[in-house]
Structures are given as C-alpha cells and as structure tokens.
Backbone bond lengths (Angstrom), bond angles and torsions (degrees), N, CA, C in turn:
res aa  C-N    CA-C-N  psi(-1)  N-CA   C-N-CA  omega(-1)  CA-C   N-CA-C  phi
1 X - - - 1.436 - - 1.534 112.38 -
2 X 1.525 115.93 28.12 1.697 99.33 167.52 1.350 136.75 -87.77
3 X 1.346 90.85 8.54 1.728 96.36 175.77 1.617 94.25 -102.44
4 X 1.044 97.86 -173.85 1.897 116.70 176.47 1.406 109.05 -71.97
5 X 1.321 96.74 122.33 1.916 104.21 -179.94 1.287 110.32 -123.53
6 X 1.202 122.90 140.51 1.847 124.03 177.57 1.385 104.72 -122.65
7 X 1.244 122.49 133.93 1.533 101.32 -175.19 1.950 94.22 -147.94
8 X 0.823 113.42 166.62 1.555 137.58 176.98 1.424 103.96 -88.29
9 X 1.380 128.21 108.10 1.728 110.28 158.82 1.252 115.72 -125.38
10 X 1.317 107.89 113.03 1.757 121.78 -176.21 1.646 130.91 -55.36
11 X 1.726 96.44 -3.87 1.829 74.84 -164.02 1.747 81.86 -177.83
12 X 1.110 110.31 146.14 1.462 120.08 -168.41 1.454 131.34 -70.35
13 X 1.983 102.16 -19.91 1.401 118.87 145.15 1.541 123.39 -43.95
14 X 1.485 109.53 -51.20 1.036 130.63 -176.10 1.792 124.61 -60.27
15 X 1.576 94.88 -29.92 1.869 115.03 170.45 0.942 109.31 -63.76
16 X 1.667 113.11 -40.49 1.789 109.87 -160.51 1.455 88.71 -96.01
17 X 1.377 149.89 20.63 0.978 132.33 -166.91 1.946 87.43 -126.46
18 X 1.357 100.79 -26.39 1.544 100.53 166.71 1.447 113.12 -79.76
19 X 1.622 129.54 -32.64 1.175 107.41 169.79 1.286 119.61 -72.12
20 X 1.949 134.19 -30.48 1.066 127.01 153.18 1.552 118.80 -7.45
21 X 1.696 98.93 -77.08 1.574 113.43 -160.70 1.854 104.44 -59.27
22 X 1.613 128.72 -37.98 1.209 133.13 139.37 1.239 133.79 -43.71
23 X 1.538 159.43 -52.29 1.241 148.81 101.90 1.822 110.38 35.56
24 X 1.580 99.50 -75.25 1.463 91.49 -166.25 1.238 121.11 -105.26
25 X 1.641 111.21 45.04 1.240 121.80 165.18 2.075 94.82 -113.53
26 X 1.522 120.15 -25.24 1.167 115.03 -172.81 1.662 122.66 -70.28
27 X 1.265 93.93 151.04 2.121 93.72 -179.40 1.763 90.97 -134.52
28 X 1.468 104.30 -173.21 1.015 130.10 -168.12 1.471 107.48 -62.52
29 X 1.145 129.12 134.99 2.150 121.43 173.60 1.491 86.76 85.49
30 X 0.967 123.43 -8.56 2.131 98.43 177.50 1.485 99.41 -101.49
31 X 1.861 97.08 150.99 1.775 122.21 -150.96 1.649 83.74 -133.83
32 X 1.348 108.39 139.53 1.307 121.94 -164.29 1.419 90.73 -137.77
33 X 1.624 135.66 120.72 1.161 121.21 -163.13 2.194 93.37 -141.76
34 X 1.576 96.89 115.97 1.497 100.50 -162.14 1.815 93.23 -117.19
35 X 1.658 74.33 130.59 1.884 89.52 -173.06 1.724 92.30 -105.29
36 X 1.044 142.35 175.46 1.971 146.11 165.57 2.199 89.36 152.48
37 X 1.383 87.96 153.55 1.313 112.38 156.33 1.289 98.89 -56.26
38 X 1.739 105.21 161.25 1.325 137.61 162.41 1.903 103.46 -51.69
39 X 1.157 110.50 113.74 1.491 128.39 177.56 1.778 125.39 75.34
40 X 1.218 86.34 35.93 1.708 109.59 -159.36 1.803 77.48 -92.60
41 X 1.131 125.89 -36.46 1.903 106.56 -172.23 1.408 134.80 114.12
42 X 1.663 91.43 13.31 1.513 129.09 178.51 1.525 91.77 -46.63
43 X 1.671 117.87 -91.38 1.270 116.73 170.98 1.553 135.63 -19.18
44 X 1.544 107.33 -52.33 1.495 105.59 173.93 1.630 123.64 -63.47
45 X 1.545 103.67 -32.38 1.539 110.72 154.15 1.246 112.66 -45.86
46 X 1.497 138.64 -72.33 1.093 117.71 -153.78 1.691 110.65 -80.88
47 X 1.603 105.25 6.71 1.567 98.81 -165.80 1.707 87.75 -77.24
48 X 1.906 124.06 -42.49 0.657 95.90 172.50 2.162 152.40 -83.74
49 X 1.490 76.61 32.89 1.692 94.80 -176.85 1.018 78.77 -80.71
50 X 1.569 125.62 -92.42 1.257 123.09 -131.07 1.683 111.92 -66.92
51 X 1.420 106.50 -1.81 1.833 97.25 -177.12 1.718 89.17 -88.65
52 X 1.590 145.24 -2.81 1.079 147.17 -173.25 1.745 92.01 -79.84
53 X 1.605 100.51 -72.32 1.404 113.44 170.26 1.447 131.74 -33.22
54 X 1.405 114.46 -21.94 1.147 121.34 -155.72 2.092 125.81 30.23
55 X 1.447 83.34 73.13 1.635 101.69 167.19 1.171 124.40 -84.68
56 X 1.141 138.20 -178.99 1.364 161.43 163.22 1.632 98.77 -75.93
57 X 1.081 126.35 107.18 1.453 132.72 143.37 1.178 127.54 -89.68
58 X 1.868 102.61 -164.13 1.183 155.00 -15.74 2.187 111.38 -33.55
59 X 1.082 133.13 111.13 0.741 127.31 159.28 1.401 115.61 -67.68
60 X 1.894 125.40 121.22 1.285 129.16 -167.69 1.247 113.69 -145.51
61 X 1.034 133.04 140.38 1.296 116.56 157.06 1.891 157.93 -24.62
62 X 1.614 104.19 82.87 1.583 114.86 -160.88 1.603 112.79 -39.72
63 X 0.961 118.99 -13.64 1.436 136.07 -172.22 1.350 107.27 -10.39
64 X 1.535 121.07 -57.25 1.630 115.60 -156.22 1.979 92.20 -105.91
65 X 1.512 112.32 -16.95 1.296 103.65 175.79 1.445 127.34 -94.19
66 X 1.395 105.99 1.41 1.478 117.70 -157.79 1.494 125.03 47.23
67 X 0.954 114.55 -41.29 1.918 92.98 169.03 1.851 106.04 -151.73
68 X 0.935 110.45 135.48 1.051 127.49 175.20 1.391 121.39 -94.19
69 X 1.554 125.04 133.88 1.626 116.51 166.00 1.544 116.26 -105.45
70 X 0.812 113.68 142.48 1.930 118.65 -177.49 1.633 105.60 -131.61
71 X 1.395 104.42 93.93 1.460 130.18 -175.17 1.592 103.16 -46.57
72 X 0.816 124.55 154.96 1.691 114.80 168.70 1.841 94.55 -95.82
73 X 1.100 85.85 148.76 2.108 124.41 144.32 1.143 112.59 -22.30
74 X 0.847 128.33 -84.65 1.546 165.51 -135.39 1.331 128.00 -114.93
75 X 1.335 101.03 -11.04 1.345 102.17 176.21 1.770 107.12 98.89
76 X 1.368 127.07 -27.77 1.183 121.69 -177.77 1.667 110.60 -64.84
77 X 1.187 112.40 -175.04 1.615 139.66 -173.45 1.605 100.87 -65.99
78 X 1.470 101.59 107.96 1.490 102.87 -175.62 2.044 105.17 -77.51
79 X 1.253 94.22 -176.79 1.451 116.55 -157.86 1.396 111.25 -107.65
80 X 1.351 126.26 103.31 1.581 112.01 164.24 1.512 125.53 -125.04
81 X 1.684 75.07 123.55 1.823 81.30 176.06 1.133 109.22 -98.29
82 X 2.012 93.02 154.60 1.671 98.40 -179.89 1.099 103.82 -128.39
83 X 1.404 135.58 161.99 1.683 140.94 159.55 1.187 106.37 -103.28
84 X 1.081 125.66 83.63 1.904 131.12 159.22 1.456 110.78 -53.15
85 X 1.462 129.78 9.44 1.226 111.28 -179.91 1.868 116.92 -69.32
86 X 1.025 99.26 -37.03 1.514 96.92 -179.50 1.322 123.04 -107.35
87 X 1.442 101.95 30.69 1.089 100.14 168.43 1.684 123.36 -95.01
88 X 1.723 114.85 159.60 1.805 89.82 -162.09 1.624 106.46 -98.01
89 X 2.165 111.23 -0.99 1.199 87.09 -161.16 1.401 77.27 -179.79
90 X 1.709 109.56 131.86 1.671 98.95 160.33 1.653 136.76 -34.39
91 X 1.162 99.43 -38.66 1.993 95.74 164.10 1.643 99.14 -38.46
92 X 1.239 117.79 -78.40 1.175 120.29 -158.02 1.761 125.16 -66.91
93 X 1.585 91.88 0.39 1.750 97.69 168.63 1.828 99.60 -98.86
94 X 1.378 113.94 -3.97 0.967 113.63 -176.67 1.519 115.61 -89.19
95 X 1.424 108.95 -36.21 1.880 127.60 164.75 1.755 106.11 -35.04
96 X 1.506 97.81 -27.25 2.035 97.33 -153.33 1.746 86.29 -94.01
97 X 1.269 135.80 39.77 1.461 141.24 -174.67 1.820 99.65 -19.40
98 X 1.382 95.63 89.89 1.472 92.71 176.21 1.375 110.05 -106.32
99 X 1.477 118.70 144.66 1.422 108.26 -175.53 1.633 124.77 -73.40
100 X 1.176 115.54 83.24 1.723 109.52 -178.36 1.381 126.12 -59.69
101 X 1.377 112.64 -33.50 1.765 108.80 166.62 1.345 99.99 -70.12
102 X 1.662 146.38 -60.22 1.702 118.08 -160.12 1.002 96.25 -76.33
103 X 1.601 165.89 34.60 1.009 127.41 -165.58 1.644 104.60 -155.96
104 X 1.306 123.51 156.36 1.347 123.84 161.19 1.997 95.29 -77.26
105 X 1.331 104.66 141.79 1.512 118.15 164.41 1.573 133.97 -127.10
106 X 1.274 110.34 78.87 1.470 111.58 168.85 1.124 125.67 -52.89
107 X 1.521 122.99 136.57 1.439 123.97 175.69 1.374 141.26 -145.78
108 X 1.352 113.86 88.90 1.374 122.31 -153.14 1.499 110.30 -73.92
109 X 1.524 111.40 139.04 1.605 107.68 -165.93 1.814 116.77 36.47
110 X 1.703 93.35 65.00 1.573 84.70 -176.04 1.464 86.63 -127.93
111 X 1.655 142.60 55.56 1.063 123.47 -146.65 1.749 83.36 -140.35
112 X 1.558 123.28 124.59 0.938 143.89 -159.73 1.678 116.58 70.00
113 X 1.305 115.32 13.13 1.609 135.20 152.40 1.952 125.12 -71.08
114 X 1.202 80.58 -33.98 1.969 74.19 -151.25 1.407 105.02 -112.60
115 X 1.746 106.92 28.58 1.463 113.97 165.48 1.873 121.23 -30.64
116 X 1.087 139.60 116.96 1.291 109.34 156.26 1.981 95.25 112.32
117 X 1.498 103.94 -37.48 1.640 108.19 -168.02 1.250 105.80 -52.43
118 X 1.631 116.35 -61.41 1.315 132.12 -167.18 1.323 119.46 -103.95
119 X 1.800 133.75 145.70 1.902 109.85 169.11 1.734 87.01 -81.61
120 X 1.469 126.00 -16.51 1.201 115.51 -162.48 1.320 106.25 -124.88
121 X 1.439 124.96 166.02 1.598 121.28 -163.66 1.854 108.53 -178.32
122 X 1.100 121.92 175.40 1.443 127.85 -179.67 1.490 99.94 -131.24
123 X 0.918 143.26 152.27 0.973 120.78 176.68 2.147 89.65 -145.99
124 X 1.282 114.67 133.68 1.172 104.73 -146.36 1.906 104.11 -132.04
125 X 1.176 138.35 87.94 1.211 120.48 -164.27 1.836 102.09 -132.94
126 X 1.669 78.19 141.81 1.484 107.88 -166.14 1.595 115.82 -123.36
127 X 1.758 104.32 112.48 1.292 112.44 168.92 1.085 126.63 -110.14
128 X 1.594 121.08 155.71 1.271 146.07 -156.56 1.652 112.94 -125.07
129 X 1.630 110.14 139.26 1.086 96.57 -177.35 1.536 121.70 -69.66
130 X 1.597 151.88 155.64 1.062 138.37 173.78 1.576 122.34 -39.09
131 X 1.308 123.92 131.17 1.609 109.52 -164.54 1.421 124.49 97.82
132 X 1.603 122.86 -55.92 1.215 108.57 -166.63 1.112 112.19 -85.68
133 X 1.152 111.37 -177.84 1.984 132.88 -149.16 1.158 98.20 -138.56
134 X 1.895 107.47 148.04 1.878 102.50 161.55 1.507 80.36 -95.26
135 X 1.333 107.51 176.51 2.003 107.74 166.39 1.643 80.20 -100.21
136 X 1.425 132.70 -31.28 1.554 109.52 -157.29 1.373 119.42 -78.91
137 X 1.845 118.47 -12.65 1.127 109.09 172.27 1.566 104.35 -111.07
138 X 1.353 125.05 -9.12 1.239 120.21 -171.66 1.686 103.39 -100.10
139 X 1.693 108.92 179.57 1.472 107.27 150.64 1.777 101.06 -101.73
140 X 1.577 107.93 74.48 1.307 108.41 157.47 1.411 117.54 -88.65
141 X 1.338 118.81 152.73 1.402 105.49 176.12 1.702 117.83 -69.30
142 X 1.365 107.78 144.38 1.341 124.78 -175.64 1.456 114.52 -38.16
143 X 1.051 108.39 -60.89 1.718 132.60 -166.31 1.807 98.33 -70.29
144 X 1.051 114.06 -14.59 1.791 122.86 -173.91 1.421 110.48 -53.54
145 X 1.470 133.24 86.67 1.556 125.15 170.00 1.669 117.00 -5.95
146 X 1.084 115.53 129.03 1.247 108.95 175.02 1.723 97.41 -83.60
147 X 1.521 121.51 161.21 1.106 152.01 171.16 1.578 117.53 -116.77
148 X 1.585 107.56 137.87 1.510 100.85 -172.19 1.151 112.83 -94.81
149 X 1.238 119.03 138.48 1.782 120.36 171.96 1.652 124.78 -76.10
150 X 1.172 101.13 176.51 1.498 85.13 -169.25 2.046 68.69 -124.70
151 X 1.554 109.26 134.50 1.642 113.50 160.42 1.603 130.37 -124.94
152 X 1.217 113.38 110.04 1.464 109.70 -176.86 1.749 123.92 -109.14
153 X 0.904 91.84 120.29 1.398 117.89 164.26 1.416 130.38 -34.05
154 X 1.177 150.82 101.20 1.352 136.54 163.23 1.494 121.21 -119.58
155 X 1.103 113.80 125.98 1.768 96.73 -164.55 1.715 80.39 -107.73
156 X 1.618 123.34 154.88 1.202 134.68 170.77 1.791 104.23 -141.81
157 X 1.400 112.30 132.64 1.216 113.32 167.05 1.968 100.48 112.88
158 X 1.419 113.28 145.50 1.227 136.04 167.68 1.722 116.42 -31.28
159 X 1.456 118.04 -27.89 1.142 118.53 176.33 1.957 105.03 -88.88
160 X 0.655 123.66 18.06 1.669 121.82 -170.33 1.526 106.86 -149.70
161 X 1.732 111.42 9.37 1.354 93.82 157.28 1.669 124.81 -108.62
C-alpha cells in the first residue's frame, strides 16, 4: 500500500480488518493522520492497528484524554493514539510531548496539525454516506445497518515511496 489506494469498506468488521492489513506495514517514527466525519470509523481503524501491532488494549476512543499510549505485547513499537479534535492549534498537540520517533502515531482529526512533525506520513481519510453511524465509535443504535465507507490512502514523504 505505498502508493495511493481508494477502496470501498462495507461493514465495520471489515475497517478493523483494513487497519489490520495497515498495522502490519507500520514501524517505529510512522504518523498515520485520519480525517472522516463523526462515526465515519476512524476509531475502528485504529482498533484494527493496534490488534495488527499487538498492543495493550481496549483500543477506544482518546476523546476526553487526548492521546493515549498502548504499550505493545511483545516488546514491539507501542501505539499512540491521539484525538486532535479539541485541540486549538499545533502548539497544543505539541504540549502532549508524544514520542514520534519510538512510536507508531495515530491521529484523529490531526489534519492541518502536524506540519513539520514528520518528512513522512499517511494521511488516511474516510467517508460516510450522509446519515450513517458506526455503533462502535458512535452512540448509534446497535441494530443501525451498517453503511460502506469509501477510504483513501495518501502516503506523503520519502518513506512511502
């Protein structure tokens, strides 16, 4: 996946099974930066990174903590997710001193943030049809048809060509 990929994903099994297949292309210093509406599946992506990674879970949504670390298993390159949603300004993603060389770095709504962080990056955005819901990152109702997203890929920087 280092060129540009667009792909269709039908069903929310299917997300974590795309962050899987993402997961185990990632190493240490790579920034994964996921743009989508509210319940578009940002989260379920990275739930399935870190089960690729084999982290320390529950992988969940950082939302009220802003970034989360998920140690690895195994000893490999742990996982940090962040929620840039409330944040007001790269300074202040910069306050949360996260380690970007040891670490894989997820980053939800971190997109016109992380100028300067990385020469290399993913940059990863996922749309939803108008209306639908994940139930796993939202409070959508359970029983709610899932809807397929449309997810594209952009790799930028010397490490992704």
């Amino acid at each position: 996946m280092p060129v540009a990929d667009t792909r269709t994903v039908p069903t929310t099994e299917e997300m974590e099974a795309f962050g899987r297949e993402l997961g185990r292309l990632l190493r240490a210093g790579d920034l994964v930066v996921l743009s989508g509406p509210l319940g578009a599946g940002k989260t379920t992506l990275t739930r399935g990174i870190g089960e690729a990674m084999n982290v320390r879970g529950p992988v969940t949504s950082p939302t009220f903590v802003l970034a989360r670390t998920h140690p690895s298993l195994n000893g490999g390159t742990p996982l940090v997710h962040v929620d840039a949603y409330r944040l007001g300004s790269a300074l202040e993603l910069d306050d949360l001193d996260i380690d970007f060389a040891g670490s894989v770095v997820v980053v939800e709504w971190g997109s016109g943030m992380l100028d300067g962080v990385a020469e290399s990056w993913l940059d990863v955005a996922i749309d939803r049809p108008t209306g639908a819901g994940d139930a796993e990152e939202s409070d959508a109702d359970e029983d709610a048809p899932e809807e397929p997203r449309t997810v594209t890929v952009t790799p930028h920087g010397p490490r992704w060509v």
